[in-house]
C-alpha positions as CSV (number, residue, x, y, z in Angstrom):
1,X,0.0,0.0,0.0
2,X,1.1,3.4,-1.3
3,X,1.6,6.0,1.6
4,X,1.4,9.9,0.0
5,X,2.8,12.3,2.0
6,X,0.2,15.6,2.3
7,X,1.4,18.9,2.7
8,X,-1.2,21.8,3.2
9,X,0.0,25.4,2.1
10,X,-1.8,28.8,3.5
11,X,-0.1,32.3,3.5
12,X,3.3,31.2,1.8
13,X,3.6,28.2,4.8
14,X,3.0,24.7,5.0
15,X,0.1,24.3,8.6
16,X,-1.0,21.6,10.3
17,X,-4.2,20.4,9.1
18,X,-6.4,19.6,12.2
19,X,-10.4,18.5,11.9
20,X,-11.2,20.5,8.3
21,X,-11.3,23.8,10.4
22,X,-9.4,25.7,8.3
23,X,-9.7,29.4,10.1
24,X,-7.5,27.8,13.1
25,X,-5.1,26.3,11.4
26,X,-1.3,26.8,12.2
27,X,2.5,26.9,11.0
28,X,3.5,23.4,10.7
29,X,5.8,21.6,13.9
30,X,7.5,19.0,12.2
31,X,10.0,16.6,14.0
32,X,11.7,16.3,10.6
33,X,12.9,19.7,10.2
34,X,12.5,23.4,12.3
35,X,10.9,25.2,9.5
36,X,7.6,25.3,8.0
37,X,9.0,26.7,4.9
38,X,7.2,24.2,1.8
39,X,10.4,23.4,0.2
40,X,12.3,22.7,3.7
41,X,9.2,20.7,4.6
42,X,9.1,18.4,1.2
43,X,12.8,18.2,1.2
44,X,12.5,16.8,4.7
45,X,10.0,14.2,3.8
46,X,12.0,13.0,1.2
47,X,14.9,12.2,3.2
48,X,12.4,10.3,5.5
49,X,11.5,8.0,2.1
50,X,11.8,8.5,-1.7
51,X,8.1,8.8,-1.7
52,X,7.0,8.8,-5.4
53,X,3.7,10.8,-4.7
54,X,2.9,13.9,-2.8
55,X,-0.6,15.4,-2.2
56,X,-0.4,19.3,-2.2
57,X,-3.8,21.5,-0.8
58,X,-3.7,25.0,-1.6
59,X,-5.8,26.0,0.5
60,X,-5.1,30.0,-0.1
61,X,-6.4,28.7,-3.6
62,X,-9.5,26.7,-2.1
63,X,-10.6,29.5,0.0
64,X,-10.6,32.0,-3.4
65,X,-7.7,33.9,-0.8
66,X,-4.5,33.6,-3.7
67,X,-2.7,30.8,-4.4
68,X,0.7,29.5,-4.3
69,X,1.3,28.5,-8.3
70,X,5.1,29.8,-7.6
71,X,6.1,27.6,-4.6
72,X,4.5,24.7,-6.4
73,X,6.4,24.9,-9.5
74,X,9.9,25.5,-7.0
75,X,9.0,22.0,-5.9
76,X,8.4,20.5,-8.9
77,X,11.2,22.0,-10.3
78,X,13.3,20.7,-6.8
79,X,12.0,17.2,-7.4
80,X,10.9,16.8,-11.0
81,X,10.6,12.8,-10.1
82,X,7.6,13.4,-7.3
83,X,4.0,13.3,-9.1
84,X,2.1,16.5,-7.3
85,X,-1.5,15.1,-6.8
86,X,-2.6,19.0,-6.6
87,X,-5.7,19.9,-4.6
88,X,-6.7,23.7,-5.8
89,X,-10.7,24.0,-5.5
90,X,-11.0,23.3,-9.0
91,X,-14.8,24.0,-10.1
92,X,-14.7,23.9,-13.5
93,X,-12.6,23.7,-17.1
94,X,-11.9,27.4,-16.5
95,X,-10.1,27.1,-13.2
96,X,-7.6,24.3,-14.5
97,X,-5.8,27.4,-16.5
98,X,-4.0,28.8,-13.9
99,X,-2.2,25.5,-13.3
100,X,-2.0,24.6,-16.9
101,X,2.4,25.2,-17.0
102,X,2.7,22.1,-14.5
103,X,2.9,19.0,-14.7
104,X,0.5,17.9,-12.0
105,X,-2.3,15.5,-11.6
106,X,-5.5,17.2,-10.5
107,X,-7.3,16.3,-7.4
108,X,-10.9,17.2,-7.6
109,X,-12.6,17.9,-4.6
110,X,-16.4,17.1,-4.4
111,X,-16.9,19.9,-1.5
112,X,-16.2,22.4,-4.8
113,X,-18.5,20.4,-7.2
114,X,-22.3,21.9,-7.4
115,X,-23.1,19.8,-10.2
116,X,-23.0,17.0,-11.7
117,X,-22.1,17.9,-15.4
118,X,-19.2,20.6,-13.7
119,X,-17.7,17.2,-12.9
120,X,-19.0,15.6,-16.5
121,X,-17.1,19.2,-18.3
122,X,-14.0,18.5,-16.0
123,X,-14.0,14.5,-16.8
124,X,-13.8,14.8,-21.0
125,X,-11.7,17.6,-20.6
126,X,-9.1,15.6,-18.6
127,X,-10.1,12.4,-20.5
128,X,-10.7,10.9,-17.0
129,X,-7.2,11.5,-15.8
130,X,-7.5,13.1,-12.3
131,X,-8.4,12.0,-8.7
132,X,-11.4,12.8,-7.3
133,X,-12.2,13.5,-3.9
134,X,-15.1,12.3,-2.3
135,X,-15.1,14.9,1.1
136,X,-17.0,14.6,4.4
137,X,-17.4,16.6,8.1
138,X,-19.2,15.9,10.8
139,X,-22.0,17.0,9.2
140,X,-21.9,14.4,6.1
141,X,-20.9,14.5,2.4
142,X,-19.7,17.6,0.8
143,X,-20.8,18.6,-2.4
144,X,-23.3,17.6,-5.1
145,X,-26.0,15.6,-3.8
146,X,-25.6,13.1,-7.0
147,X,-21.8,12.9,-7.0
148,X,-22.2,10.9,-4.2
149,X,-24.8,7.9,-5.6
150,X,-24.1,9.0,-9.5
151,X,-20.4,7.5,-10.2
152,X,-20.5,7.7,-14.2
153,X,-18.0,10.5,-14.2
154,X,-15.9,9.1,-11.0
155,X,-12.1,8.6,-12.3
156,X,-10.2,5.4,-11.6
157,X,-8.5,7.3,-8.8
158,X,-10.9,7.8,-5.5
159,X,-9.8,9.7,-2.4
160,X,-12.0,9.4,0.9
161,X,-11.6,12.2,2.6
162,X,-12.8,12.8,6.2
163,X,-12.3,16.2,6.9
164,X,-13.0,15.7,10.6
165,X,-10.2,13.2,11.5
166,X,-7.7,15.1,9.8
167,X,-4.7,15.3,12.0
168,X,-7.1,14.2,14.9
169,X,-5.7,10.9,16.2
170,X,-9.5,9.6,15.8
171,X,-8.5,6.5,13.3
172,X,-9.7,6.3,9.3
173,X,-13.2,6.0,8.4
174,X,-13.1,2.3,7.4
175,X,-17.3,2.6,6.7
176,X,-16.9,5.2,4.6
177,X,-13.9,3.8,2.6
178,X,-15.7,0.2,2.8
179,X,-18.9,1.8,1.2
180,X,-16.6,4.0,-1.5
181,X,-14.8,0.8,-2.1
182,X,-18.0,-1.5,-3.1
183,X,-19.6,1.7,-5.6
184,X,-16.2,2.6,-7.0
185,X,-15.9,-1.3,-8.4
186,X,-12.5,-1.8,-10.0
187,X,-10.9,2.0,-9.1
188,X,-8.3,2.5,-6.7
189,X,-9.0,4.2,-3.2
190,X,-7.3,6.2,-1.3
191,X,-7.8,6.7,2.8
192,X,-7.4,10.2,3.8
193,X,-8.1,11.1,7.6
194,X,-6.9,9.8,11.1
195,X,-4.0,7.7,10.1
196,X,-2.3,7.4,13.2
197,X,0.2,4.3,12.9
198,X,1.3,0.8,11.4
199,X,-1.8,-0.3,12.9
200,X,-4.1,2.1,11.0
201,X,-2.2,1.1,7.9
202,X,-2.3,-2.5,7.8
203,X,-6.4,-2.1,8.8
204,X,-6.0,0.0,5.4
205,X,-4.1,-3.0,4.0
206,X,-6.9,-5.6,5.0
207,X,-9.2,-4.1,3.5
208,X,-7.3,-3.9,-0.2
209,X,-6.7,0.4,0.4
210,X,-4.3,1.3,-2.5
211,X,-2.7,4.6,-0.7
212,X,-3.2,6.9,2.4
213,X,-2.3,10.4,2.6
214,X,-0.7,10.9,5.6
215,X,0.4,14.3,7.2
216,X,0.2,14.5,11.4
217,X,1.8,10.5,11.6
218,X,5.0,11.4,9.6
219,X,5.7,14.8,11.1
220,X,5.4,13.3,14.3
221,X,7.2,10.2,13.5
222,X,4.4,8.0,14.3
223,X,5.0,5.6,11.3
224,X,8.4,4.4,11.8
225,X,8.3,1.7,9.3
226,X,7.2,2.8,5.4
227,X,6.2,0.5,2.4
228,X,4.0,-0.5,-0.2
């Protein structure tokens, strides 16, 4: 199983991600490096393990607050080998411009998906070749209603994300991924949320989980042995 390191960048830093509350979050502590500087942070990581993934939310980009297209093409150009799964609050063809110089694969988040055919415009336009996102809080599923039941335009790629047990010690959502596993028949899916050690991870591994995007657990050196 494929473990993808996350990194969440507001205001020109990478901060911890904690519970989906955005407004509170905070410069990055890493036990892998004293800075919370993006290219310290990713440089650090990848003297932890040559990961060949790395998830990137911009959430000044998200938010409609800026964005940081610049830092992101410093990384790429850093570490041209590591595929950026790039989270931006993508809506719509239109928004995929800005991005359009980099070599990235898009993440697609459903919490920024009103509609069914935006997701149908972005799926022919990419010819299917992105990751969507299926996002949930405390509250439930984020997004279009029929994204969630409708999966004709779903990608091979699938990411559960719950929102709420990011960096939260609360464990992954293994409902949630067990239900997105049986509708996404034949796609790959990725645990996003609460992964808190080897045991989360082979849990993830029982139940066939391709990846998990892990933040909190490798800054605080809670996963001490990596693999596939």
């Amino acid at each position: 199983m494929e473990i993808i390191p996350v990194i969440d960048l507001m205001r020109g830093q990478v901060v911890h991600a904690k519970l989906g509350q955005r407004e509170h979050y905070q410069p990055i502590q890493s036990l892998l490096c004293n800075s919370s500087a993006p290219l310290d942070i990713v440089n650090a990581l990848v003297e932890l393990y040559p990961f060949a993934r790395l998830y990137i939310a911009d959430l000044d980009a998200i938010t409609g607050l800026g964005n940081h297209l610049n830092v992101i093409k410093n990384i790429q150009q850093k570490h041209p080998s590591i595929e950026i799964w790039l989270d931006a609050g993508i809506q719509d063809i239109t928004a995929l411009k800005l991005w359009s110089d980099l070599k990235v694969t898009y993440v697609i988040g459903s919490e920024n998906i009103n509609s069914i055919n935006q997701l149908k415009n972005i799926h022919q336009h990419l010819n299917g070749n992105f990751v969507l996102s299926l996002d949930f809080n405390q509250s439930g599923f984020l997004g279009c209603t029929e994204l969630q039941t409708n999966t004709e335009y779903w990608p091979n790629k699938i990411i559960g994300m719950t929102l709420n047990h990011v960096g939260s010690q609360l464990g992954v959502d293994v409902e949630k991924l067990a239900l997105i596993k049986k509708m996404a028949i034949g796609s790959q899916i990725y645990a996003a949320g609460g992964v808190r050690n080897n045991d989360d991870i082979g849990q993830l591994r029982t139940l066939k989980i391709a990846g998990a995007l892990i933040a909190t657990a490798l800054h605080n050196k809670q996963i001490p042995v990596l693999g596939r």
